[in-house]
N, C-alpha and C positions, 0 to 999 in steps of 0.2 A: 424407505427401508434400506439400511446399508447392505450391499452385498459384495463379499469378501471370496475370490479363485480359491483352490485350496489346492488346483494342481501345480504349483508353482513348487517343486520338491526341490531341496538343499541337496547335494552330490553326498554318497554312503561312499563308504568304506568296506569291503569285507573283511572279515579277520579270522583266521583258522579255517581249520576245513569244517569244525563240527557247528560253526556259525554262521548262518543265512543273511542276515543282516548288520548294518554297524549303527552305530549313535554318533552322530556329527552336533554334541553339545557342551557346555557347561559343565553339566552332570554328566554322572556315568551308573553305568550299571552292572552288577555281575547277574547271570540270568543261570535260572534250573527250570527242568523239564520234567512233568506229570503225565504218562501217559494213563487215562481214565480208563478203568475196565467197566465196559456196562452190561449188564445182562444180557442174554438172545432177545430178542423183541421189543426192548425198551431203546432211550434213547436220551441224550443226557442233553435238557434243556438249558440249565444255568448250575451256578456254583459260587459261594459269596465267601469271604475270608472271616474266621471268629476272630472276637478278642483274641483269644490266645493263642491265637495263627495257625488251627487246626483250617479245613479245608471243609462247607456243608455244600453236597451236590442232591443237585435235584435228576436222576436217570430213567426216572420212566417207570422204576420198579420200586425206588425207596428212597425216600429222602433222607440221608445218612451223612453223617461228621467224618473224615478222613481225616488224617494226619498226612502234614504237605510230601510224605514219602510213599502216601498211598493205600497205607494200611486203615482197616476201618476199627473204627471205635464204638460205634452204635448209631441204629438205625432210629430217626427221629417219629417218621410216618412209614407204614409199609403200605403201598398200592394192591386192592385185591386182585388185578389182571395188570399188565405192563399197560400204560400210558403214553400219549407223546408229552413227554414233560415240557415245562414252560419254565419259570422265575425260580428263582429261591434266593432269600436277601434277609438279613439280622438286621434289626432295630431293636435297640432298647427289649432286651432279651428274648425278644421274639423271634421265631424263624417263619417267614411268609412266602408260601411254594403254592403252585399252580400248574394245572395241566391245560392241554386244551382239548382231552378225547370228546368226542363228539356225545357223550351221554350225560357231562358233568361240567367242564370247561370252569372249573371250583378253584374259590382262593380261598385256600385256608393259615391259620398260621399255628403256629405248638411252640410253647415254650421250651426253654432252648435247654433245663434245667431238667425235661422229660413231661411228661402226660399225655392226655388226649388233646388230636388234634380238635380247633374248633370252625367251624366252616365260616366263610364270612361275607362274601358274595359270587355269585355267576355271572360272567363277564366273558361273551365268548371271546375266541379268538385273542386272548391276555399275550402280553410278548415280556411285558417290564415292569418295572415297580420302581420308587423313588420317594424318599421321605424326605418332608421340611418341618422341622418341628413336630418329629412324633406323627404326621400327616401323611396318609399314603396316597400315589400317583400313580393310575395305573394303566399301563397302554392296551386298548384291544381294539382291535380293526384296528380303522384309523381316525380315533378318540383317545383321548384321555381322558381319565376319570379321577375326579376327586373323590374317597371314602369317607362318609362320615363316621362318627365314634358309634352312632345304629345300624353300621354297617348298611344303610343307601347308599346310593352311588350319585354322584354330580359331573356331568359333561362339563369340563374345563375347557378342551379346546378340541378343533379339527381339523386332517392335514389329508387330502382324499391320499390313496397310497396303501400299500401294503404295512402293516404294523414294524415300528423298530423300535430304539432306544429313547428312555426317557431320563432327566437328572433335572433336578434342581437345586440352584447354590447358593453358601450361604448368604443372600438377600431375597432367596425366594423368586428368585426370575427363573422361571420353565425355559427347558432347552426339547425340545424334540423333532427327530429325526424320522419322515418315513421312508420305506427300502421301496422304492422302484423301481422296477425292472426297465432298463438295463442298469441299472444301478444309479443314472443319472438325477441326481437329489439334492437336498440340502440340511442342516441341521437349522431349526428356526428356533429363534427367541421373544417370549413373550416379558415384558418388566412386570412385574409383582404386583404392582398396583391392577393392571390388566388384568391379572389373573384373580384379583377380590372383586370385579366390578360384578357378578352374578349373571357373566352374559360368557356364551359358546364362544370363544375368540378363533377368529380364522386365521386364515394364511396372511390375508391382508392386515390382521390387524401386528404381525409381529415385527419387533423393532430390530430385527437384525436377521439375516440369512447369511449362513456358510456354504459354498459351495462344493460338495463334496462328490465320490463317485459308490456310494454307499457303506454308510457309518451302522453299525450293527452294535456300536458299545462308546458310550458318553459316560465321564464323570470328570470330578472336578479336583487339585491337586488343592495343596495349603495355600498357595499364592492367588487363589481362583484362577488359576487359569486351563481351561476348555481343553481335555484331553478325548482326543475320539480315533474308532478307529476310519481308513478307508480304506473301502475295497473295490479297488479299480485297476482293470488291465490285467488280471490276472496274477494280480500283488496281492497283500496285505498290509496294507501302511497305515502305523499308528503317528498322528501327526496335534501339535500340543496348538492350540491359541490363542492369545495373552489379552484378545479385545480389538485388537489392532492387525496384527497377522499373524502367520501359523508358521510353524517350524514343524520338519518331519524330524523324531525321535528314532525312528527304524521300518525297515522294509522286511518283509517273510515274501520270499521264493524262491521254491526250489525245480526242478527239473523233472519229468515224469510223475508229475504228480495233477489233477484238475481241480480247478475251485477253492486255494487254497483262501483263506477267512479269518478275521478277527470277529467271532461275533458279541464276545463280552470282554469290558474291561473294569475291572475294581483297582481299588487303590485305598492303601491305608493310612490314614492324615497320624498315626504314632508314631511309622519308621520312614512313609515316602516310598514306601516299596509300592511296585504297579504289578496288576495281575492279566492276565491275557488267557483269554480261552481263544484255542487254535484247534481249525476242524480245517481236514485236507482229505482228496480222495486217491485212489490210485486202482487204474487197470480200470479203465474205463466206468470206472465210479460203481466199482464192484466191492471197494473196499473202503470205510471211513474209517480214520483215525480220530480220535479228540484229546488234544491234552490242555496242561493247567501250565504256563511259562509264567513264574517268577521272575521279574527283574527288580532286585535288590537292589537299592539307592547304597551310592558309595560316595560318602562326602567331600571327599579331598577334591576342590575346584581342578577344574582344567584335564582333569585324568581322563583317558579315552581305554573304555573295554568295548569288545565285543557284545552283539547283543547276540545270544540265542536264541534260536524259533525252533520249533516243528508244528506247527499248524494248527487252526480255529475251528469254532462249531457250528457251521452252517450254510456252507456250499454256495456257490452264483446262482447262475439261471436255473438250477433247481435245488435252492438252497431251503434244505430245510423247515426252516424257524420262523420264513417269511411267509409269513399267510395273513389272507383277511381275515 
């Protein structure tokens, strides 16, 4: 099994006062900031980008379409009591959200056009979701589960660990990540064929390990190449890699603040724009912020912007989202 450092980080840049981290790449980026309002008692577990680049978050209280300025447009699912939300992700017109309260721990999905929602399976402890071909993958504990179209569930693989991010890309090779405390982890890779052979694949069986200091969000850019985040040292570092080695794209940290986090990342293969959910605390973790940071792909080669942060959704050593 190859295994690849991932703390080997390229020297940042900062630039302006209202931006935390820079891009030392090729590419550039212009970046905007969403600070998410969530109800009293909820809590905003994930958030996935539409076609038409509205914003659907999952809060604890409603699963709702936003506009990337904030404003709501309508509510998809409404929860009868606040939740700890889990997932929310579009496939092929579907919206698939998940909580993990202790009386339900329910994946359900609603089409994204309106209706009822439809329940689909109980899976406690769900963290993520990832489709190959219409195929959903879904993390709880520290399993993965394949869904069949009867909504059963199939144990894919297992990684012992607290539940994190899961992706698969386009060849169908499994990437997942689990969050151990202290953070010290890996992102593994199973090849595709492995994952049809109709057998649990373990740790031993994956054909690549990244070493990371806790990845809470995996996906995959047009080039395939392996964008995640880490969260190590009291950073935020989202860092890209190609198969071969990893390049950091930017660092979030700020000052006065605990637990700063990337704990999701999306990305849209029509513009190359990347999404960042950023959860930060302050005053002795009295107070959580969550927002949605845009970074807008800017094509002109060689150009150097600033990247902006303000911070992710899911705290360190008592981060949220991570649970068995």
């Amino acid at each position: 099994m190859k295994i690849i450092t991932a703390f080997a980080i390229s020297a940042l840049l900062l630039i302006g006062q209202s931006c935390s981290a820079g891009i030392v790449n090729s590419t550039s980026y212009l970046c905007s900031e969403l600070l998410v309002s969530v109800p009293a008692g909820a809590f905003m577990g994930g958030f996935d980008v539409l076609p038409g680049g509205n914003y659907v978050i999952n809060d604890g209280a409603a699963v709702r379409e936003i506009t990337q300025s904030g404003d709501d447009v309508r509510a998809l699912y409404t929860y009868d009591s606040p939740v700890f939300a889990s997932f929310v992700r579009h496939n092929n017109g579907l919206v698939y959200f998940a909580d993990t309260d202790y009386n339900s721990s329910m994946i359900r999905c609603v089409d994204l056009d309106g209706g009822a929602a439809t329940d689909i399976a109980r899976l406690d402890w769900n963290y993520d979701i990832d489709f190959y071909d219409n195929q959903a993958y879904v993390v709880a504990g520290d399993n993965v589960y394949m869904i069949n179209p009867d909504n059963t569930t199939v144990k894919k693989a297992a990684a012992p660990g607290y539940s994190g991010p899961v992706a698969l890309d386009a060849a169908g090779n499994l990437y997942y990540s689990p969050s151990n405390y202290p953070f010290t982890t890996a992102i593994y890779k199973w090849n595709a064929d492995k994952l049809q052979s109709g057998t649990t694949l373990q740790i031993a069986d994956a054909d690549a390990s990244i070493s990371v200091g806790g990845a809470a969000g995996i996906v995959f850019d047009n080039m395939g190449r392996l964008i995640f985040s880490n969260n190590f040292g009291g950073q935020a570092i989202i860092q890209r890699w190609d198969g071969a080695s990893i390049e950091t794209l930017g660092i979030f940290a700020l000052e006065d603040v605990e637990s700063p986090a990337i704990t999701l990342l999306r990305y849209d293969p029509a513009t190359n724009d990347l999404y960042a959910a950023v959860n930060y605390y302050t005053d002795g973790y009295a107070n959580n912020y969550s927002y949605i940071a845009k970074l807008e792909y800017v094509p002109e080669p060689g150009s150097f912007v600033g990247l902006c942060w303000l911070a992710t959704l899911a705290g360190c050593g008592r981060m949220l989202r991570r649970r068995k």
